[in-house]
N, C-alpha and C positions, 0 to 999 in steps of 0.2 A: 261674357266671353264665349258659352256655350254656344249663342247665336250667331256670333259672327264665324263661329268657327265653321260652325255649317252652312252658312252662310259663302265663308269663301272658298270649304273644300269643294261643293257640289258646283260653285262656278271651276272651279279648276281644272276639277274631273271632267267636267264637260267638255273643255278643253283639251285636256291634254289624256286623262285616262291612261289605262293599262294598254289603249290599243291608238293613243292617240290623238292628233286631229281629225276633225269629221269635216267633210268636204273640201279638203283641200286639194289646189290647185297645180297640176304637175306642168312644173315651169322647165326650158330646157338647159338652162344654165343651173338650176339647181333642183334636182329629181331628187325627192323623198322617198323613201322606202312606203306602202303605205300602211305597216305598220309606226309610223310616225318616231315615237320616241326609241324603237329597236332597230330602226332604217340605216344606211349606213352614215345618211345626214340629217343630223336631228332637226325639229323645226327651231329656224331664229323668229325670236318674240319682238324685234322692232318692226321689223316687218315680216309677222307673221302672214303666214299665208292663210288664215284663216281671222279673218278683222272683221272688226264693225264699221271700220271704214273704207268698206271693199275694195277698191284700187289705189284710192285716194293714199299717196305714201310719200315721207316726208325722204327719209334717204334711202342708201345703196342699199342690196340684198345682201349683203356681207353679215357675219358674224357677227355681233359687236357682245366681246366678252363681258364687259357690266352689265350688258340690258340681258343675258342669260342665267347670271348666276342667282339670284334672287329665287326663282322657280329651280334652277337643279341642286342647290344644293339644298334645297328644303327636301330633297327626295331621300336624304340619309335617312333623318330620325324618321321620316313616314315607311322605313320598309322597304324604299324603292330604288336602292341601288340602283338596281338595272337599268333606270329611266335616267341617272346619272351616268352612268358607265357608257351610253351614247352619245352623249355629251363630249366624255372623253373622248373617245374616239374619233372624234375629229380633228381634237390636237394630236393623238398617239398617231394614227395614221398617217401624218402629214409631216412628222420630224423629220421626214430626210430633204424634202422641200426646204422644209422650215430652216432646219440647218445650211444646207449650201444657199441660201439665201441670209443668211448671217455673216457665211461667210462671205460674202459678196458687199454686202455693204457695210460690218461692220471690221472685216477680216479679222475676225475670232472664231478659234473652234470653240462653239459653244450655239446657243440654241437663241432665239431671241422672237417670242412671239407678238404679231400683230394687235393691237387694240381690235381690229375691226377687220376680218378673214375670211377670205371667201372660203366655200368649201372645198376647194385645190390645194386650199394655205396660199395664194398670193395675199400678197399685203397691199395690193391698190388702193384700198379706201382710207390704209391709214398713212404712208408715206407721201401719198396726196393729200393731206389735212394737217394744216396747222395745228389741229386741236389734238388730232393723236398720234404723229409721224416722231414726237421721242419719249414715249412711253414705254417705260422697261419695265415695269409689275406684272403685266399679262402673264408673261410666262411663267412667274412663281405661283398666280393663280390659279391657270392648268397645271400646273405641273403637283401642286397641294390638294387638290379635287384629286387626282388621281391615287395619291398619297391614299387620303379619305377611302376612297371605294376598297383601295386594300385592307385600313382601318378598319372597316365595317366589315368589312366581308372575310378576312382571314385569309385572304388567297394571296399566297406565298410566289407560287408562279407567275402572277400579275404583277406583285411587285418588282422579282426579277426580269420578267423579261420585256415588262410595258413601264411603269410606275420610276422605276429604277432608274434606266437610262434615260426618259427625260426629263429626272431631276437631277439626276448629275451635269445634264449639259446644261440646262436654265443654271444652275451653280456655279458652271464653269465660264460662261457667259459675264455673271454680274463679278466671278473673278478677275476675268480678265480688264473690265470697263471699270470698275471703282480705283480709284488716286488713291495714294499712298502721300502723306506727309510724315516724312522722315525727323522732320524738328518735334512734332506730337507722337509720332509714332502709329497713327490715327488712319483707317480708310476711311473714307468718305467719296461721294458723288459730286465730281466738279458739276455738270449739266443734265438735266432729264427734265420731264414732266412730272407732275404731281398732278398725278393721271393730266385730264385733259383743261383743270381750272388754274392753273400754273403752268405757264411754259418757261421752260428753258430756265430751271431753276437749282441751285444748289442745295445738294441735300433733302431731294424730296422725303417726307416721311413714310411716302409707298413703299419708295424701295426701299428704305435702310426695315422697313417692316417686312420687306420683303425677303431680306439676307437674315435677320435674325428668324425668320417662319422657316426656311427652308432649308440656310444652312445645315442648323441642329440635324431636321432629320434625314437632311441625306448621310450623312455624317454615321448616324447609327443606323441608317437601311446600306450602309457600304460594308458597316461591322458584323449586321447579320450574317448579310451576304458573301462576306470573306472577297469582298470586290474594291479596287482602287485605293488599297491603302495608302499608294504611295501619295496620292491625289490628298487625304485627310489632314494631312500637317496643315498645309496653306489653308483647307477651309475652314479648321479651329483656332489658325492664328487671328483670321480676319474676324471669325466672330466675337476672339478675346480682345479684338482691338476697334471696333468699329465704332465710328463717332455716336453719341449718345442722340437721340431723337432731338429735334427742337425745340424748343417749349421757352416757357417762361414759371414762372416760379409756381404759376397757378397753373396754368392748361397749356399744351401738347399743338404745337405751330404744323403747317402745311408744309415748310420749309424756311432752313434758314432766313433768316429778315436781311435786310427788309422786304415783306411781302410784296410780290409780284400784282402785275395788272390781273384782274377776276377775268374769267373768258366764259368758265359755265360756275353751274351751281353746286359743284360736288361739295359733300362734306368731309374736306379729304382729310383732316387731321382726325376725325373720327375711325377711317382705317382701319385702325390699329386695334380697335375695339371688335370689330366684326370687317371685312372677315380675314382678317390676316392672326388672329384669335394671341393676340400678346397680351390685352389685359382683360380685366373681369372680376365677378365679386372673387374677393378675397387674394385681390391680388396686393401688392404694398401699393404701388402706383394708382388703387383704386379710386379716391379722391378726385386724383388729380383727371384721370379718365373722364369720370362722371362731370366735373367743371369744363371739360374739352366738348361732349355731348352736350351741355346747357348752354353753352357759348357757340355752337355751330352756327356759322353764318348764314344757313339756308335751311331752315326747317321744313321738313316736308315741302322742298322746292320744287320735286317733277316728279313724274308718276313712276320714274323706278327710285326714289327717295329711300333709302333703308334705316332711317331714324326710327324706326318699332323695334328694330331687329338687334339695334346697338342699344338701345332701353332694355330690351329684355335680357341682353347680356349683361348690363350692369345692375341686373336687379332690381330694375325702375320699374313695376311691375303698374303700377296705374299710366305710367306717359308710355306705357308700352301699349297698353289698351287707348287709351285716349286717342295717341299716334296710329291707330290701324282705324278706327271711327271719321281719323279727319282724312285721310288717304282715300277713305270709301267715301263723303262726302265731296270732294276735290276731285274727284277721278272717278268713281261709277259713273255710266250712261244709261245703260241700259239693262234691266231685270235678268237677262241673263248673265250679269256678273260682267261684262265688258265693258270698255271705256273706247269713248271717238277721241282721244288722244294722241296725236301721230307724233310722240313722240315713244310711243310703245303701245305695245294693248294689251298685254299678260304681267309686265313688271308687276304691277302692284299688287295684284295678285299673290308673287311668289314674295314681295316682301311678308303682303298678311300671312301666309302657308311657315317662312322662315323666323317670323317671329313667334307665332303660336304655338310654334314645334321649340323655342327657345324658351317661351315661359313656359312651358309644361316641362322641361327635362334641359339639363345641358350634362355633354361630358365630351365639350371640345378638347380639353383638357386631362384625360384621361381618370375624370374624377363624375361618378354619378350623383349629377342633383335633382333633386326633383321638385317644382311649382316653385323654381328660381325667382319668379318675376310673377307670382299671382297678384289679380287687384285684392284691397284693401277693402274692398267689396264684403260686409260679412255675410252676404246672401252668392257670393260666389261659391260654385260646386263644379268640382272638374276631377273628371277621368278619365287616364289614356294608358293607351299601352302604345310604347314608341321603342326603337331601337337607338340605342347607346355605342360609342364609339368602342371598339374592343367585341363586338359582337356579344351584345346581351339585347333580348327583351324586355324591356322594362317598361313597370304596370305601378300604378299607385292612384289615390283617390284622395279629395281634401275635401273638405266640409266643414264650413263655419270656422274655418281659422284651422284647420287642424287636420295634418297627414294623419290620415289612420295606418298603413302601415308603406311598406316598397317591396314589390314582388320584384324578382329578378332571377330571368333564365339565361344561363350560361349555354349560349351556341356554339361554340368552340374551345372551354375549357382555359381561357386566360384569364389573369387577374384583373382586377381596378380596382379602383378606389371608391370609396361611398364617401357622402358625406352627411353627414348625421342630421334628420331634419327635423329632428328635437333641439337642437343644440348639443348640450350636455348630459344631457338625461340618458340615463343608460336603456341601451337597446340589448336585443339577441337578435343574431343569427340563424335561422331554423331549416334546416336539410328538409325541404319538405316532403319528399318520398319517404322518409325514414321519422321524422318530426323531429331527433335532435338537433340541439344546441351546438354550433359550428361555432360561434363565436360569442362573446359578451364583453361590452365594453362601453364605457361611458365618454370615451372620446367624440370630439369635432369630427373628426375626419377617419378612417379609419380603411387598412389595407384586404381586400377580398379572395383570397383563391379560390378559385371554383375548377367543378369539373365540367366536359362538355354533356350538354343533354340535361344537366340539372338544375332545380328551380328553387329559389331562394328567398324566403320570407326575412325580410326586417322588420322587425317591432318592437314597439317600447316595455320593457320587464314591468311594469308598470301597469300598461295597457296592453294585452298581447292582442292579436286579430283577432285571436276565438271570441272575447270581452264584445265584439259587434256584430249584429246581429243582419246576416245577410240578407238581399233583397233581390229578387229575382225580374230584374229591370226588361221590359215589353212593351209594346205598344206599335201602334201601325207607323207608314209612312207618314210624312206631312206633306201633300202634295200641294198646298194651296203658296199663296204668297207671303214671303217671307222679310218682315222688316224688321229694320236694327233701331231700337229707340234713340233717339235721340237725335236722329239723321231721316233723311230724304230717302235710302236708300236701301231698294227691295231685289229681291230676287225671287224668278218668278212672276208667274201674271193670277190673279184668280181663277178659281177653275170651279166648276158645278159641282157641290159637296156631295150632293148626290147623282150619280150618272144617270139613275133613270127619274123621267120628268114625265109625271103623271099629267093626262090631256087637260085634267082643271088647271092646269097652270099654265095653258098656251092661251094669248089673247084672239077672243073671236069677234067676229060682225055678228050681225041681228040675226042672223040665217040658222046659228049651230042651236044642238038641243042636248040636252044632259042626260044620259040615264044611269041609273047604278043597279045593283043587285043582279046584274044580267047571269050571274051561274053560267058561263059559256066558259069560262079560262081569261077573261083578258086580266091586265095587270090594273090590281084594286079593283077588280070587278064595276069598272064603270068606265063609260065612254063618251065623247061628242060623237053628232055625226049631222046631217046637213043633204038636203034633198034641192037646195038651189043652186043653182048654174052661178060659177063664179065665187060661192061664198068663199070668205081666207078664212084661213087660221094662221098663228104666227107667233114665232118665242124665238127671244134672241138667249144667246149661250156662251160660254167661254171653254175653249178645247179647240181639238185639230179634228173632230169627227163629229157627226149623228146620223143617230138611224131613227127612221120614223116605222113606228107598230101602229098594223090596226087586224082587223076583220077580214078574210075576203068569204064570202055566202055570194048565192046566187040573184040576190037582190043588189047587187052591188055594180057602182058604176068604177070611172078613172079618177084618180088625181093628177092633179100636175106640180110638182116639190121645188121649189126655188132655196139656192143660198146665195146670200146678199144680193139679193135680183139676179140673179143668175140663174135660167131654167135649167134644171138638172135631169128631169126624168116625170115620164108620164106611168103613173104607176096603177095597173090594173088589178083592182079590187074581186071583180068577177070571177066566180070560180063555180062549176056543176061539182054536184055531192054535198058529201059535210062540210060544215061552218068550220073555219081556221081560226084560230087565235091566235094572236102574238106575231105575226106576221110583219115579214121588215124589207123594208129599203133603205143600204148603208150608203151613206159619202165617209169616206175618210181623207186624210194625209193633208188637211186645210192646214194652213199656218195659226200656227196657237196666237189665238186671241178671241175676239168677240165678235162672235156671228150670229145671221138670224135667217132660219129655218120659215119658208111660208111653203102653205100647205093651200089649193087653187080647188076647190070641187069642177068636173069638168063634164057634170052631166047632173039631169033630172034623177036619176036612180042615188045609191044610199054612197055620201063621201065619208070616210070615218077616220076618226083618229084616236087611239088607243092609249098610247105614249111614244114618250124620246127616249132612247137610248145616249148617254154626251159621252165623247171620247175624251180622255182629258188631255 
């Protein structure tokens, strides 16, 4: 898991970064900022503006909120709010659109966002589409992302004046639209999609996942907030009344039966697992969850597929791994982490990024777990430090079957819940500035108050941290290529291990002559060099640069430097005074891959060649 993980951060990064897409194309219907993800329009990943399949694109340049979330919300636990909160922003800014276009077509005051939005908010691409013109989950989507970034972040003014109001009105929206049966007493959805693989279906399991996710919390962000009390009766009666999911006695249905005609491949009765975050280990219904994921009718069926990410949440920690191996197998193209897949080029990516951040840590739930979903791997070793919901850091290490302890910084002074990654075994507590004992307890689960600013050792009474014996972990980059066993699929190209490439190592014609011991400076003190017209020399390389070192002294003639036949430059050796050493002529900014450097003597006088310099 180590490998893949770096594997799919440094493809991401490359991607998307702190600053990020790189080259991308400023279109007039939708201008990027060109800080990318801090712009006022983030970049969309089905069709990104940055592909491996350069123009070649299957649909519209609209939003399409599934084919996003997989990469943004994997931005919580990596740190990256921020890179979410742009995201936001394109629904936050657009609710007043968004709204009087509700009210237009569905005349309800309430909010109702598009499957697939341009960045104005028109909804053209989806109310022209079979597949997504009645889908009603979008907006609980945005509207719980937004939720999230307040979650993480503490920021109270965000909730109130952004986060706030457009979950009230996505609230107020599925109030208004959900049926009422008066003989059960029961709301429920006469008509909708279940998302886009279900039309026109009773009772999808999106939405009713969608009212029991967002009721709740708009419900206690209006309590905070001393806001719409009068509004909270009706949306606690609907959530004490609203018809139960569908299922059957084993696993969790798309919608009421009988099932509709398939249109796509979504695994939509998995939903409810990720990301509308209702079940998960240790919930009652867990069983039944886990038999709904093993029954999914489309395993890893397109390249934005989130079956790793709904394993990892169930604590299927081997099909979580296994599932991100067959996605990179099924979907990698090409060494820098992209796929010629037009039906995305980032999804898979942000599933590997959201699931890896899922087995390493969950606290969707306001409860910190840690190595949820490890393989069963006893040569598996993993540590991270990731961000928890509630605003903590949080740090831990396993090895060989076994947490050694859970650090945790409180960035704003709230509570959570831990849950104990012993089982039963009794842990402590430890204020680490101070080393006391805050807490001791032999509980499953157990309640935390912290201060802000302070950082918090868990460990077992048993085994405390101090009991191991720390390692002060180093070591260079790995710049070379990078592959996942088991699979086809690398990242990165090979590169010359060593940048400088001593002249024994370039192949010559009959012409060149060897000397060593020369005491003048060159590098290894030894040199070819070549007094006939025409002689080559020549070494192929992998990189985006080289430079050629030689000599120049006054017995010296010109060379002539080729890359991939390609005449570059006549390069004179001659020089009055002292002998030079180490003397260079650069090419750089080549396209990384494998090239080859020829070297042309262009005169009866001394051609020489010292060494290469390879840029990687």
């Amino acid at each position: 898991m180590a490998r893949l993980l770096g594997q799919v951060v440094r493809a991401v990064l490359r991607a998307v970064g702190r600053r990020g897409l790189l080259g991308e194309r400023l279109l007039p219907e939708h201008v990027h900022d060109r800080r990318g993800g801090y712009g006022t329009n983030p970049f969309h990943f089905i069709n990104g503006v940055f592909r491996a399949t350069r123009d070649q694109t299957k649909w519209s340049n609209a939003y399409w909120f599934w084919n996003q979330r997989d990469i943004y919300n994997s931005f919580l636990a990596s740190n990256h709010v921020d890179l979410l909160a742009g995201f936001n922003r394109l629904y936050s800014r657009n609710s007043a659109a968004l709204k009087s276009y509700t009210r237009t077509r569905y005349n309800v005051d309430g909010l109702w966002v598009p499957e697939t939005m341009g960045w104005d908010g028109n909804a053209r691409g989806t109310v022209n589409s079979d597949f997504t013109n009645n889908i009603w989950s979008t907006g609980t989507e945005a509207a719980y992302n937004m939720y999230l970034q307040y979650a993480y972040t503490n920021d109270s003014a965000y909730l109130r004046n952004t986060a706030y109001p457009f979950m009230r009105d996505v609230v107020k929206f599925y109030a208004a639209k959900l049926s009422y049966d008066s003989a059960s007493g029961k709301y429920h959805v006469a008509s909708s999609h279940a998302h886009e693989t279900y039309w026109n279906v009773p009772n999808a399991i999106t939405d009713l996942a969608a009212v029991r996710t967002l009721f709740p919390l708009t419900i206690r962000a209006s309590e905070s907030l001393g806001l719409d009390a009068e509004l909270r009766p009706q949306w606690q009666r609907i959530v004490d009344n609203l018809i139960a999911y569908p299922s059957t006695a084993d696993v969790y249905l798309p919608h009421t039966p009988p099932l509709a005609q398939t249109r796509n491949g979504e695994n939509v009765a998995a939903e409810i697992i990720w990301p509308y975050d209702r079940t998960g280990i240790g919930y009652p219904d867990h069983q039944k969850a886990v038999n709904t994921f093993n029954a999914r009718p489309f395993p890893y069926g397109n390249v934005w597929a989130n079956d790793a990410v709904q394993a990892a949440r169930l604590g299927l920690g081997d099909q979580a791994y296994q599932g991100m191996k067959t996605m990179l197998r099924k979907y990698q193209t090409y060494p820098n982490g992209m796929t010629d897949n037009t039906n995305g080029v980032f999804e898979y990516l942000g599933v590997h990024l959201a699931a890896l951040n899922e087995s390493l840590l969950q606290s969707y739930n306001d409860k910190i777990r840690v190595f949820p979903a490890a393989p069963s791997d006893s040569s598996f070793v993993g540590r991270f430090t990731l961000l928890a919901k509630g605003g903590f850091t949080v740090s831990s290490e396993r090895e060989a079957g076994e947490v050694k302890y859970v650090g945790i910084k409180s960035l704003y002074g709230n509570a959570t819940g831990v849950v104990n990654p012993w089982g039963s075994q009794q842990l402590r507590v430890r204020d680490v500035s101070s080393g006391a004992a805050v807490l001791t307890t032999s509980a499953t689960e157990f309640d935390l108050p912290t201060s802000a600013g302070k950082v918090y050792v868990v460990e077992r009474t048993a085994k405390p941290l101090s009991t191991y014996t720390p390692v002060r972990l180093t070591g260079s980059a790995n710049e070379g290529e990078k592959n996942l066993g088991g699979t086809t699929s690398t990242l990165g190209m090979a590169r010359t291990p060593n940048p400088m490439v001593n002249n024994t190592q370039l192949t010559y014609d009959s012409n060149w002559h060897a000397t060593s011991g020369r005491g003048y400076g060159d590098y290894n003190d030894d040199t070819h060099h070549s007094t006939t017209l025409n002689a080559v020399a020549q070494y192929t390389f992998t990189g985006t640069g080289v430079a050629y070192l030689s000599e120049r002294n006054g017995d010296m003639g010109t060379v002539d430097v080729y890359l991939d036949n390609v005449f570059q430059a006549t390069v004179d050796l001659l020089v009055s005074g002292a002998r030079q050493v180490q003397q260079t002529g650069q090419r750089t900014g080549l396209p990384q891959g494998t090239h080859t450097i020829r070297i042309v003597n262009r005169s009866t006088s001394v051609g020489m060649v010292d060494a290469l310099r390879i840029t990687p």
